[in-house]
C-alpha positions as CSV (number, residue, x, y, z in Angstrom):
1,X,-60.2,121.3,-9.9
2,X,-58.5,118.1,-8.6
3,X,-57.0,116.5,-11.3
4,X,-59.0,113.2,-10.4
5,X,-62.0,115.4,-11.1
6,X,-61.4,115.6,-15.1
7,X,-64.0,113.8,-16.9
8,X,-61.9,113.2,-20.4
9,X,-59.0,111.4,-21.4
10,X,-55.9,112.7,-20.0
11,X,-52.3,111.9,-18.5
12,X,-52.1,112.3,-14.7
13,X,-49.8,111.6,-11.8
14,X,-51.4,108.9,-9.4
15,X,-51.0,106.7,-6.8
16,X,-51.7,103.2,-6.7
17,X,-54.7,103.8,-4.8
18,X,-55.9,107.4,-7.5
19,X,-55.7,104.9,-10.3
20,X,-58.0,102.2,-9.1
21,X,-60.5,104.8,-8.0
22,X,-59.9,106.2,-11.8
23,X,-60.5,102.7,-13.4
24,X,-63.3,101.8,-11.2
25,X,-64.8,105.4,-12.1
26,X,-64.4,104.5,-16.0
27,X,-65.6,101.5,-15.6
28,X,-69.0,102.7,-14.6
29,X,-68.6,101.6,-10.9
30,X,-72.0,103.1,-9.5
31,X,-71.7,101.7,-6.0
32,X,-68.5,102.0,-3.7
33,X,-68.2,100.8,0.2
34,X,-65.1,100.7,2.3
35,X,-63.8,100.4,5.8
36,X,-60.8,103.1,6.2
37,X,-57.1,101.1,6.5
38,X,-53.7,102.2,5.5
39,X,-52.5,101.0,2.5
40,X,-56.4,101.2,1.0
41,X,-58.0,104.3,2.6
42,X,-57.1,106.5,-0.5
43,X,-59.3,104.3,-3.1
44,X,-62.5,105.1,-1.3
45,X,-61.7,108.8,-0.9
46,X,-61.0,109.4,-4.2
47,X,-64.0,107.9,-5.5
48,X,-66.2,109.8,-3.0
49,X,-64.6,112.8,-5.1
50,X,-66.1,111.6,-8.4
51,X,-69.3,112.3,-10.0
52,X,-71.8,109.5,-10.8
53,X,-71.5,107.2,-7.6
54,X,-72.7,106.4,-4.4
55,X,-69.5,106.0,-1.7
56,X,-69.7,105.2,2.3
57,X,-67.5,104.4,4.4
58,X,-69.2,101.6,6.1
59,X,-68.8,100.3,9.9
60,X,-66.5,97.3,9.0
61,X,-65.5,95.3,6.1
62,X,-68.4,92.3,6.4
63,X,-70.7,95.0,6.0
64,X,-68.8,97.1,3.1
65,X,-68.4,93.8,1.2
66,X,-72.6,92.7,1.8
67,X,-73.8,96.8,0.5
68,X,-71.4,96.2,-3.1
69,X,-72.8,92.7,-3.2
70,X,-76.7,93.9,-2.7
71,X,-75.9,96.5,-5.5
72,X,-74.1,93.5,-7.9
73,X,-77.6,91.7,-7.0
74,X,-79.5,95.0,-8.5
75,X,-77.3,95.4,-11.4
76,X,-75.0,98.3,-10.1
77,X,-71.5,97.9,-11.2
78,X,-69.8,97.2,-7.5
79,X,-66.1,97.8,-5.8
80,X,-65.6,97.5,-2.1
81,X,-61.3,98.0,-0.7
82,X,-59.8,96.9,2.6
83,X,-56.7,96.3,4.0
84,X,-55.2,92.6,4.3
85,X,-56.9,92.5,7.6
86,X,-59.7,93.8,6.7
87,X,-60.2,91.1,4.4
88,X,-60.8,88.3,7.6
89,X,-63.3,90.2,9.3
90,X,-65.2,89.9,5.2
91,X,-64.4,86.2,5.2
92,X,-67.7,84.9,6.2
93,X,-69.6,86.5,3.3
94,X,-66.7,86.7,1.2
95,X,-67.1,82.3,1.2
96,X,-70.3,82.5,0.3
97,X,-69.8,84.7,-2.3
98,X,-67.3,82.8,-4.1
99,X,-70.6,80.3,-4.4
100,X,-73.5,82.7,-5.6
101,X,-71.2,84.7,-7.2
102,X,-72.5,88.4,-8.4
103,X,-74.6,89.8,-11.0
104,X,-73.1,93.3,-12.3
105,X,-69.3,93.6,-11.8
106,X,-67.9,93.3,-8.4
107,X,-64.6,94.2,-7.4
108,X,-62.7,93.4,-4.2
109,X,-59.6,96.0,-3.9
110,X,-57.5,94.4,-1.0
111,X,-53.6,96.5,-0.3
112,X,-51.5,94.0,1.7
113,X,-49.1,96.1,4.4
114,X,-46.0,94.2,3.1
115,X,-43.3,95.0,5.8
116,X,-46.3,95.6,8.2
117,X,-45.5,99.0,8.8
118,X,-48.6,100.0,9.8
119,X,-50.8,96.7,10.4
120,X,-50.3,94.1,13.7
121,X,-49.5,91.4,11.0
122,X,-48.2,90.8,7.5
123,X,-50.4,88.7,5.1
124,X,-50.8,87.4,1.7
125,X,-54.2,87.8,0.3
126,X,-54.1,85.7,-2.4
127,X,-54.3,82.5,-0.4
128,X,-57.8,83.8,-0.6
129,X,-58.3,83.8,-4.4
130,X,-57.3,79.9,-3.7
131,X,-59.7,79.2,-0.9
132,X,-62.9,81.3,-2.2
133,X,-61.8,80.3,-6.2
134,X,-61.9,83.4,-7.2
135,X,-59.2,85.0,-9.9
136,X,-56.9,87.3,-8.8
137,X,-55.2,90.1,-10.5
138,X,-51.6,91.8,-9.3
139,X,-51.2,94.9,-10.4
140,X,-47.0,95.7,-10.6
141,X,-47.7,100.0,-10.5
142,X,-50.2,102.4,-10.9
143,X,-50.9,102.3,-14.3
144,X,-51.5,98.4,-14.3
145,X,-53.8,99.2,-11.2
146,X,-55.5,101.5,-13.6
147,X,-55.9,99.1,-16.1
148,X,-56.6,96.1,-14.5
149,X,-59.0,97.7,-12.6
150,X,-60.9,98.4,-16.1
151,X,-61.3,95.1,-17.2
152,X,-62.0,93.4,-13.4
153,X,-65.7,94.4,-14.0
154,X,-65.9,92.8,-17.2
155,X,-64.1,89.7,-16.2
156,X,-66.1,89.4,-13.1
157,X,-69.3,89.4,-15.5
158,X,-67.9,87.4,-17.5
159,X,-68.0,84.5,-15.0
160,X,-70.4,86.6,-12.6
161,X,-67.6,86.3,-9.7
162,X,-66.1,88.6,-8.0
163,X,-62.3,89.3,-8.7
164,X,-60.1,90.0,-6.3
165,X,-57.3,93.1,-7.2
166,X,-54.2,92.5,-5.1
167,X,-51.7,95.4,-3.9
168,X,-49.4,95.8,-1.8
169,X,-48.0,99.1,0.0
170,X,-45.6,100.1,-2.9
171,X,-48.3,99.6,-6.0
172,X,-50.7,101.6,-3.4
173,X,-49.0,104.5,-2.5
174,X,-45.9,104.9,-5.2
175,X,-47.3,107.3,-7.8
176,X,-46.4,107.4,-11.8
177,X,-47.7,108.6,-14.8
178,X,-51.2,106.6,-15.7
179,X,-53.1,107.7,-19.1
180,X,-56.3,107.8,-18.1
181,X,-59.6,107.9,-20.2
182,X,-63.3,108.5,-20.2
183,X,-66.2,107.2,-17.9
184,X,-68.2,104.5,-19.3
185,X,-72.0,105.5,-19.0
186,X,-73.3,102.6,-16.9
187,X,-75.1,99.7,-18.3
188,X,-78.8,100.8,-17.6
189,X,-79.9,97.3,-19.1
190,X,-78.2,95.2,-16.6
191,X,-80.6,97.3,-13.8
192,X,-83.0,95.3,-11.5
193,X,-83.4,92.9,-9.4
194,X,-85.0,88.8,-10.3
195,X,-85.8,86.8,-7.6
196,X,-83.8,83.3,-8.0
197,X,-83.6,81.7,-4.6
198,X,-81.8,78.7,-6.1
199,X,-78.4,81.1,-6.8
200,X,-79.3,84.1,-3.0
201,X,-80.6,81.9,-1.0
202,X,-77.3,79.6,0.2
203,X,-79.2,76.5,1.7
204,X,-77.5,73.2,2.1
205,X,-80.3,72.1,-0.9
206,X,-78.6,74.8,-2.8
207,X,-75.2,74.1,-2.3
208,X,-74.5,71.0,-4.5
209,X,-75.3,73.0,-7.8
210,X,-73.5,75.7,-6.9
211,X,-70.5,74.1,-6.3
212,X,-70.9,72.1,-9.8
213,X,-71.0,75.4,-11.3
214,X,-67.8,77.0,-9.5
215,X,-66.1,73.8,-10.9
216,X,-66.9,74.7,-14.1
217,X,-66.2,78.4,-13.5
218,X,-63.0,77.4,-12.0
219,X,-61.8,75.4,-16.2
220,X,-63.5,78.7,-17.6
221,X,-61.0,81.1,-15.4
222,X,-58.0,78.8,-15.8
223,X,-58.9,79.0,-19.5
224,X,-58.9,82.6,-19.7
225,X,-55.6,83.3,-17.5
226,X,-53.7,81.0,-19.4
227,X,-54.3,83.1,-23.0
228,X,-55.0,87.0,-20.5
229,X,-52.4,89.1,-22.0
230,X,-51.7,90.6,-18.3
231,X,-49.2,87.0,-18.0
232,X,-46.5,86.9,-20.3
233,X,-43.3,85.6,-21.1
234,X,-40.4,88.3,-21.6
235,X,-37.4,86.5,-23.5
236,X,-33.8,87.2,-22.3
237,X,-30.5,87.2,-23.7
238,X,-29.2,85.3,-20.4
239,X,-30.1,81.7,-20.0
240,X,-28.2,80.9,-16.3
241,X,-31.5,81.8,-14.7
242,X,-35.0,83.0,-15.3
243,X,-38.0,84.5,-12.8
244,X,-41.5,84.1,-12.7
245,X,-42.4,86.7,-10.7
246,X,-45.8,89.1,-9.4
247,X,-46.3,92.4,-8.3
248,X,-44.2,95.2,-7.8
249,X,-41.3,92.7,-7.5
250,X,-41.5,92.5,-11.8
251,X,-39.7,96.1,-11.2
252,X,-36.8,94.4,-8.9
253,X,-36.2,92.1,-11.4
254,X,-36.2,94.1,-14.4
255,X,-33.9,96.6,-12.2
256,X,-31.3,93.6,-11.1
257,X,-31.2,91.1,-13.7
258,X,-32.8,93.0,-17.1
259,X,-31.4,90.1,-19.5
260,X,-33.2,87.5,-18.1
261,X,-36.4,85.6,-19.3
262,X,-39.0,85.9,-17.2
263,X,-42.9,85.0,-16.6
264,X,-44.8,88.1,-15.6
265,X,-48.2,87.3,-14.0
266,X,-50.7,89.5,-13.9
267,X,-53.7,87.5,-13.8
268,X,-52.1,85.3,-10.9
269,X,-54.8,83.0,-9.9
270,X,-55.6,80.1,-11.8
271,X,-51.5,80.0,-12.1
272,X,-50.9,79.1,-15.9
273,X,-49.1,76.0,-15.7
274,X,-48.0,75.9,-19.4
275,X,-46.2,79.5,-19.4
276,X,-44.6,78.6,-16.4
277,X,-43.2,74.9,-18.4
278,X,-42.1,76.8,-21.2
279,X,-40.2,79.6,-19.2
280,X,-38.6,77.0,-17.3
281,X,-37.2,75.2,-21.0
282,X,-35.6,78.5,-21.3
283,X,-33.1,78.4,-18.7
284,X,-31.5,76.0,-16.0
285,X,-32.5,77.5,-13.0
286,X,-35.9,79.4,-12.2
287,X,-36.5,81.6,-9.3
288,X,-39.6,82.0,-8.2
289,X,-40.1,86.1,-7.0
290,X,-43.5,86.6,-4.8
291,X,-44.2,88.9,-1.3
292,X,-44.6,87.2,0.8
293,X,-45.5,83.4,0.9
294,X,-44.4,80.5,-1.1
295,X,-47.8,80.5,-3.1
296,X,-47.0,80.1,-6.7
297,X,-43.9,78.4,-6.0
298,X,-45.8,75.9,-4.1
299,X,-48.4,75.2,-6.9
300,X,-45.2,75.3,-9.7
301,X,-43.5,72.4,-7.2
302,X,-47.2,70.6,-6.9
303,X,-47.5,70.7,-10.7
304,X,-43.7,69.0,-11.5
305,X,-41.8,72.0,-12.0
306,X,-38.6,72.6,-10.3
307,X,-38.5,76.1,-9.2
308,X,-36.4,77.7,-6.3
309,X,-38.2,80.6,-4.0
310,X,-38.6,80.8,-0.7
311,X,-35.2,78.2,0.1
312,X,-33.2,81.6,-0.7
313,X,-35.7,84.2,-0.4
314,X,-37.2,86.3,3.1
315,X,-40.4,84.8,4.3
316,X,-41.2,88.6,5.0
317,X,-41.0,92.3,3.7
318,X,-40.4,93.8,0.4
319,X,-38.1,92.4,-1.9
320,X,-35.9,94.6,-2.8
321,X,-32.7,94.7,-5.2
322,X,-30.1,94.1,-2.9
323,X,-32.7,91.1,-1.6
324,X,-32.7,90.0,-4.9
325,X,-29.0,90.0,-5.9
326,X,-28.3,88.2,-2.4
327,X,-30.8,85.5,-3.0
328,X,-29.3,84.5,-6.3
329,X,-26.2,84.6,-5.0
330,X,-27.2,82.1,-2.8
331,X,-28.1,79.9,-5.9
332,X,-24.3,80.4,-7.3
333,X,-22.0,77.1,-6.9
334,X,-20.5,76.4,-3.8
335,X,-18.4,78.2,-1.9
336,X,-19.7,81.1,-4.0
337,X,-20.0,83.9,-1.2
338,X,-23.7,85.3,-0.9
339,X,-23.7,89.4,-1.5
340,X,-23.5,91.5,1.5
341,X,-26.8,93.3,2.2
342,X,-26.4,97.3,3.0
343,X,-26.5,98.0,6.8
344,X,-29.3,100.4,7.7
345,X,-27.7,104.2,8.9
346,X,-28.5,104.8,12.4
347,X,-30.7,107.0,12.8
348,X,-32.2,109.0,15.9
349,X,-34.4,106.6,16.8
350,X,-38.5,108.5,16.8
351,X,-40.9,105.8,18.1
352,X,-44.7,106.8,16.9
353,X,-46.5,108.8,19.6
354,X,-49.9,110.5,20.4
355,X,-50.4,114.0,19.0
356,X,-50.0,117.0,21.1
357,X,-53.3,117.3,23.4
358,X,-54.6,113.9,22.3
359,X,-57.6,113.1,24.6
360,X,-55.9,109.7,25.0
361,X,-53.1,110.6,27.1
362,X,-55.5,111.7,30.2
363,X,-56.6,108.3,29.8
364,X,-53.1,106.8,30.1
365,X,-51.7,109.1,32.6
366,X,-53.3,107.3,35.0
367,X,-53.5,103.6,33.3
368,X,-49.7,103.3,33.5
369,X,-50.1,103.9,36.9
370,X,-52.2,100.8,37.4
371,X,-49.4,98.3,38.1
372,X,-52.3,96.0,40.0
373,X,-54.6,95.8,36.8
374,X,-54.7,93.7,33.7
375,X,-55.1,96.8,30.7
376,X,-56.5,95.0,27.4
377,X,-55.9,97.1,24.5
378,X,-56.9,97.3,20.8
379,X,-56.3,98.4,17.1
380,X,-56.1,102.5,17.0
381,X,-54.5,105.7,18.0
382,X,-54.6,104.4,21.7
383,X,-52.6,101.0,20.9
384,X,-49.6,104.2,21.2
385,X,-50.1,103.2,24.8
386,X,-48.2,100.0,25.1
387,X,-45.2,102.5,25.0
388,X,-43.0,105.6,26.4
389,X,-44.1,106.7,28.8
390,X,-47.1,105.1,29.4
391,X,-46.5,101.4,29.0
392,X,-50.1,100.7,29.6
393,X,-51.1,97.9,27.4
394,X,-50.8,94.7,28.3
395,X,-52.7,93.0,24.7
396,X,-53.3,93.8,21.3
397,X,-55.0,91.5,19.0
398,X,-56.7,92.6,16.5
399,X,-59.9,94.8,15.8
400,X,-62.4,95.0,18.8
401,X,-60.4,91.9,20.7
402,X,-59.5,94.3,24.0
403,X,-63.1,93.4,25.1
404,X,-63.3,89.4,24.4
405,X,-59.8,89.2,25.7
406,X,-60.7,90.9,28.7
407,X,-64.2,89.1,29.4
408,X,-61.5,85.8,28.9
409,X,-59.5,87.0,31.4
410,X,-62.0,87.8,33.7
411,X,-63.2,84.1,33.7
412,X,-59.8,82.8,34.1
413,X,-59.2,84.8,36.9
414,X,-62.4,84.1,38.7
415,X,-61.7,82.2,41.7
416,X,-57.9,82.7,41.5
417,X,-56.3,84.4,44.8
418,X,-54.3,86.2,42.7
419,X,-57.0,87.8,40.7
420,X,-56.3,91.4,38.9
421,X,-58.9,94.1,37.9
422,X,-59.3,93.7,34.2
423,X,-59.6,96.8,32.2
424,X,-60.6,96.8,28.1
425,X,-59.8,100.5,26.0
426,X,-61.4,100.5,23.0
427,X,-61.8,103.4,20.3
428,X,-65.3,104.8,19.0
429,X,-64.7,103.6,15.4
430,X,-63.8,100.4,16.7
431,X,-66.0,100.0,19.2
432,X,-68.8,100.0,16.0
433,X,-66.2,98.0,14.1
434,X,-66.6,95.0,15.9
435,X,-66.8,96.3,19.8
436,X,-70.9,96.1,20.3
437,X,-71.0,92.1,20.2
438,X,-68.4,91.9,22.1
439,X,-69.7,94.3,24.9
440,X,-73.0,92.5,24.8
441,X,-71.5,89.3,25.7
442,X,-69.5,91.0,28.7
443,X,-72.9,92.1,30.0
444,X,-75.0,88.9,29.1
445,X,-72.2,86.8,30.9
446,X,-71.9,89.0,33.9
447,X,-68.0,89.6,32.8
448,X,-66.4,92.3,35.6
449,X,-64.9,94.1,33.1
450,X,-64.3,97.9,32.9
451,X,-64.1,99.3,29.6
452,X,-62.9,102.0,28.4
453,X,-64.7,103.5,25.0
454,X,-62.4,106.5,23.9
455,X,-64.6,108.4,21.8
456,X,-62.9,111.1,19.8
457,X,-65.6,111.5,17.0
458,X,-63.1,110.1,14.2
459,X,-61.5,107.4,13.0
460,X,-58.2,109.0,13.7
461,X,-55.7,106.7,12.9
462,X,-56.1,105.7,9.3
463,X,-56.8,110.2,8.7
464,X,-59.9,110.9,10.6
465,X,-62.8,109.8,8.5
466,X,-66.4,109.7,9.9
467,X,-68.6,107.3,11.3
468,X,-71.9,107.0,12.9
469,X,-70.3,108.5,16.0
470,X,-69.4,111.4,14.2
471,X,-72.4,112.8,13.1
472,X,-71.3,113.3,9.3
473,X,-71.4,110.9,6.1
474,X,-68.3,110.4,3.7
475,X,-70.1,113.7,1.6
476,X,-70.0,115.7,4.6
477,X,-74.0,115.9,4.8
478,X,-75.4,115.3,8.4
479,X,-76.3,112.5,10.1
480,X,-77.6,111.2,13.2
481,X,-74.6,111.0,15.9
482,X,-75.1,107.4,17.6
483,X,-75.2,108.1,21.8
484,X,-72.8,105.8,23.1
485,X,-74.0,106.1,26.4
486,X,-77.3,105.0,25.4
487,X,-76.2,101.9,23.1
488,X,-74.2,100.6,25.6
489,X,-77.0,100.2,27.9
490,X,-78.9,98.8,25.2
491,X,-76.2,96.2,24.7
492,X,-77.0,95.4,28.8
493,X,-74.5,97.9,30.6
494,X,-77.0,98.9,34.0
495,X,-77.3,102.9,33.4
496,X,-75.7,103.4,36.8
497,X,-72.8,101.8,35.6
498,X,-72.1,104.0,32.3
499,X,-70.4,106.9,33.2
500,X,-69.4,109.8,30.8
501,X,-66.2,111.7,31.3
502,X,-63.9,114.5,30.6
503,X,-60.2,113.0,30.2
504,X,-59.1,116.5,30.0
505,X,-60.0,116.4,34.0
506,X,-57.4,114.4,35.6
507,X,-58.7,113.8,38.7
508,X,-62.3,114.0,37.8
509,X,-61.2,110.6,35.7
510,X,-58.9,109.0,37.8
511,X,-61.7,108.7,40.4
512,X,-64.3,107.2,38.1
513,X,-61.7,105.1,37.0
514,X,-61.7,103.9,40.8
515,X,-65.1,103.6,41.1
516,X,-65.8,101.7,37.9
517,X,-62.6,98.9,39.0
518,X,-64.5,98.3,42.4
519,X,-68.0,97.9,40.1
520,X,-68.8,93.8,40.9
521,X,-70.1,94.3,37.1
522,X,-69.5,95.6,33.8
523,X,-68.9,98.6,33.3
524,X,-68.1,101.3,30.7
525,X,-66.3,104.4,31.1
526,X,-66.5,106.9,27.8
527,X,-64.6,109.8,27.4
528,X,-65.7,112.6,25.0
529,X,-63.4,114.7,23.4
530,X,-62.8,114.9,19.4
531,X,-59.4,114.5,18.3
532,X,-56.9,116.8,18.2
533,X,-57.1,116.9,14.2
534,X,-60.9,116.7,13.6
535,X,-63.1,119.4,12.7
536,X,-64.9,119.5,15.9
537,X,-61.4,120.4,18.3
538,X,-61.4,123.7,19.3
539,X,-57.6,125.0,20.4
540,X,-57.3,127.3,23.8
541,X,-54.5,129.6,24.4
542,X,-50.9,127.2,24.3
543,X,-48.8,126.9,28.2
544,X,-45.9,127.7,29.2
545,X,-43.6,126.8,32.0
546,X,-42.4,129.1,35.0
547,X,-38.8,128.0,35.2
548,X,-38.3,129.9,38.8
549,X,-41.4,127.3,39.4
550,X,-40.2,124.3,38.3
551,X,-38.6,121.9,40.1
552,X,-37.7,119.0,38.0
553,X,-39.6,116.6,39.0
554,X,-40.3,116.3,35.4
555,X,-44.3,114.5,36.3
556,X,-45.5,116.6,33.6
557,X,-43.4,114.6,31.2
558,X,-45.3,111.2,32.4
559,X,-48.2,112.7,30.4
560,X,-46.5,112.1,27.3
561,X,-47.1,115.2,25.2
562,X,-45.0,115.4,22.1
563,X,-44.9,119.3,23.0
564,X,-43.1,119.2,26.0
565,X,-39.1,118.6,25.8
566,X,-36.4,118.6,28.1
567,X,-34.2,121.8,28.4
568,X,-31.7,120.9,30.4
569,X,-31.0,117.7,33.1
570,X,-28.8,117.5,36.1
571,X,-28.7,114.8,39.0
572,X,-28.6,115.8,42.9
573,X,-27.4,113.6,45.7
574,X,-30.4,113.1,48.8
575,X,-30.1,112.1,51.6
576,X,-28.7,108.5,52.4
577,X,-26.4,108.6,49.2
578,X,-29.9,108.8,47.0
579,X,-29.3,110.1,43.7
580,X,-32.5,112.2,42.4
581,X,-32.6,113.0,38.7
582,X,-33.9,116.5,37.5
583,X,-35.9,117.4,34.1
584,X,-36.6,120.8,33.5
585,X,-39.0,121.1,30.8
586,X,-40.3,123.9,28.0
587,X,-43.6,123.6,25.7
588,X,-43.0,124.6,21.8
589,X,-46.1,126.3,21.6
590,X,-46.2,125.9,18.1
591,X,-47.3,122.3,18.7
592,X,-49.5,123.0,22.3
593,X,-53.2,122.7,21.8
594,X,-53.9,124.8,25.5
595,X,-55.4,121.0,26.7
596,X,-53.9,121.7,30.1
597,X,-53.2,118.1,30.9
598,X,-49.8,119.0,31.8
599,X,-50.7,122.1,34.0
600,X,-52.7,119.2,35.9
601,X,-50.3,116.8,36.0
602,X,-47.5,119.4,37.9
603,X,-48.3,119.8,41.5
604,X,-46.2,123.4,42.0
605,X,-48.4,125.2,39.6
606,X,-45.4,125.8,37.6
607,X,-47.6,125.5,33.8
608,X,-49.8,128.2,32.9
609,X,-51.5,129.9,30.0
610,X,-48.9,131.8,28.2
């Protein structure tokens, strides 16, 4: 049995990520929705391991956040998690939430990618605690995850808000020891639903109270974070300089500079003012430590406090020891000489690639070969194709933007002598995500767009979870598998323009893919093979090349196959002083899925079944 599994009190070894799931669990959380996105994808797949709950990965954000709201409206103890950009596509309801507020406890668990290592942006969620008013807690580790998880429901009922729980990568996925405790039986009491239209229904007739009563929320909250134990003063022994700090960064500063005094906040939003005054009497100097923007420095300045931050800290990434000890350097007298940072080793450099046999390089085979066409591209597995050796992509914006972008550039080339075909790729999660609006307006408008929807029955990048393309809920129970080729004709697509392929067949797709371009219409091209890590793949036999075959043209490498490499190269003079350069190639069948894409792609025959 997992040891997220055990009911009683206990000491485990979790994540960031484990521990809320493990609070939210105590806590009596009986209703939990998510959209899958690394740093948060673990919370949600935890809990779906717990007894006592109801879990789905929903089909974006907006629609995780309005299911745990409808269940806070019906008494249910509520926690929805996102990434930082998953957040925005929320931030319509998320508004009007910080208005009606909730009933039963809701929590928003939001895990900011700081560094952006695996996000197209980096972003600092707690601007939206300020916008929506609503409190926000920062968790330093796992164990204050845990715990501040815990008393989030009871906060958030006790000024019927939501709070918002801020991590970052480190607190999500660095692991320490968290004592854990029992599940609290759910609040049966609290169960049902009153009508009260003044507080659901947000009409502009409505609005004036409810903002009266956030105001008075907002004293309440400010109140209660200025006395919450979670923000505290730690005296030092070292007056020069003192921190106020949030976050995992407490741990850098305890690390660098352990004599100091310092201001730990916890409960970060409403700031509390009069720790932050009497830290400051402590010491000449304060820093102000916070990934990744100025935010409580900024409201510390606002308020009359003289605080440095930002004037010798990054804008961006982690903040790190040797970041630290080089921004207070920088604070030193002058001519004082700022520490030298470590220089990263050089590495062998392994850019992120498709996985061997990946249905997406068929599809890319032939788009980098498309040097007349404008190729849109979008947030997945297939965004790989903006590089080596494809470079396919020409944009990536965000979640389902390939197609809006696309329809855009279709308009602004309309007329234009040097008009280009416009192509939008697009993944089946996605595509649900926040594709179908988009599509419907490419058809509605007459956009000659083609789009490709790459549907690979997962949502691979983020660990292949399920959606209503797959067939499967987050339990593993069955479910009806949405037809794409049917619901793109319902969102206005003509039937003879929706093809279905096989990418596996290289020329069977490449002359579709012509076809589809010369369409004066929308179109939609979707390919249909699971990933190469779902449950649904099915390997054939692995390849192998025929060296007295080969010739070196090394085409099959243009595929992009992680299981091809290069055994040996040499260069050979042509005619008219023409300099040809050979690859000859070998498959590590340990890796080859038997997809054949390279056998296709090498005209002498030279790859066969081995």
């Amino acid at each position: 049995m997992s040891a997220m599994l055990q009911p009683a009190a206990s000491r485990e070894f979790l994540s960031g990520n484990e521990a809320v799931a493990r609070g939210a669990w105590e806590a009596g959380v009986e209703v939990a929705a998510a959209y899958p996105g690394t740093p948060s994808t673990e919370i949600l797949e935890t809990l779906a391991g717990l007894s006592g709950l109801y879990a789905e990965w929903s089909t974006n954000e907006k629609v995780a956040l309005e299911v745990v709201l409808g269940a806070s409206m019906t008494g249910r103890r509520a926690l929805t998690a996102m990434k930082h950009v998953g957040l925005n596509v929320a931030a319509d309801s998320l508004m009007t939430m910080g208005l009606v507020g909730v009933k039963a406890g809701l929590v928003i668990a939001v895990s900011d990618d700081v560094g952006f290592s695996s996000s197209q942006n980096e972003q600092d969620s707690r601007f939206w605690g300020r916008f929506v008013h609503l409190p926000v807690l920062e968790p330093a580790d796992a164990a204050e995850a845990y715990a501040m998880t815990r008393e989030a429901f009871a906060l958030s009922e006790r000024h019927q808000v939501p709070v918002l729980l801020r991590l970052t990568t480190r607190v999500s996925h660095v692991k320490r020891t968290v004592l854990t405790g029992a599940r609290e039986a759910p609040d049966t009491s609290r169960h049902g639903y009153r009508k009260d239209a003044e507080r659901w229904i947000i009409t502009p007739n409505h609005v004036g109270k409810r903002i009266d009563l956030r105001a008075a929320r907002d004293a309440a909250l400010a109140q209660e974070a200025a006395a919450s134990a979670w923000n505290r003063i730690e005296p030092g022994t070292d007056s020069r300089l003192s921190f106020i700090v949030s976050g995992p960064a407490w741990h850098v500063v305890r690390e660098a500079y352990p004599d100091a005094p310092l201001l730990k906040l916890g409960f970060s939003h409403p700031l509390p003012l009069d720790a932050a005054r009497r830290l400051a009497a402590m010491a000449g100097r304060v820093l102000v430590v916070e990934e990744v923007d100025p935010i409580v420095e900024n409201e510390l300045k606002a308020a009359g406090i003289a605080v440095h931050g930002k004037d010798v800290l990054p804008l961006r990434g982690e903040i790190t020891v040797p970041v630290l000890e080089d921004a207070v350097a920088r604070l030193e007298p002058a001519g004082a000489q700022p520490r030298s940072l470590p220089v990263k080793a050089s590495v062998f450099p392994r850019p992120p690639t498709l996985c061997a046999g990946c249905s997406y390089m068929g599809v890319y085979f032939w788009l980098g070969r498309l040097k007349d066409a404008v190729v849109c591209g979008d947030i997945g597995c297939y965004t790989l194709g903006c590089g080596e050796p494809w470079n396919a992509i020409d944009s990536v914006i965000s979640m389902g933007a390939s197609l809006g972008v696309a329809h855009g550039m279709v308009k602004g080339f309309a007329g234009a002598a040097a008009a280009k075909p416009v192509l939008a790729v697009i993944g089946d999660s996605t595509f649900l995500h926040t594709g179908m609006p988009a599509l419907a307006n490419i058809a509605y408008q007459g956009g000659n767009v083609t789009v490709l929807l790459l549907d690979n029955r997962a949502t691979a990048m983020t660990g292949g979870q399920d959606n209503p393309g797959t067939g499967r809920r987050l339990d593993g129970t069955e479910a009806p598998r949405l037809d794409f080729a049917r619901l793109v004709e319902a969102l206005g697509v003509r039937p003879e323009r929706v093809r279905v392929v096989d990418p596996y067949q290289l020329p069977v797709f490449f002359k579709v893919l012509r076809e589809e371009m010369k369409a004066p219409e929308p179109s939609v091209i979707i390919t249909d093979r699971p990933c190469v890590m779902a449950r649904d793949f099915e390997r054939s036999r692995p390849l192998e090349v025929k060296e007295d075959l080969c010739n070196g043209c090394a085409r099959c490498l243009d595929v992009g196959c992680p299981a091809i490499t290069v055994s040996r190269r040499e260069s050979q003079p042509r005619a008219g002083g023409a300099v040809v350069d050979l690859a000859w190639v070998r498959i590590e069948r340990a890796l080859c899925t038997g997809c054949d894409l390279c056998a296709k792609a090498c005209a002498r025959g030279a790859i066969v079944a081995a």
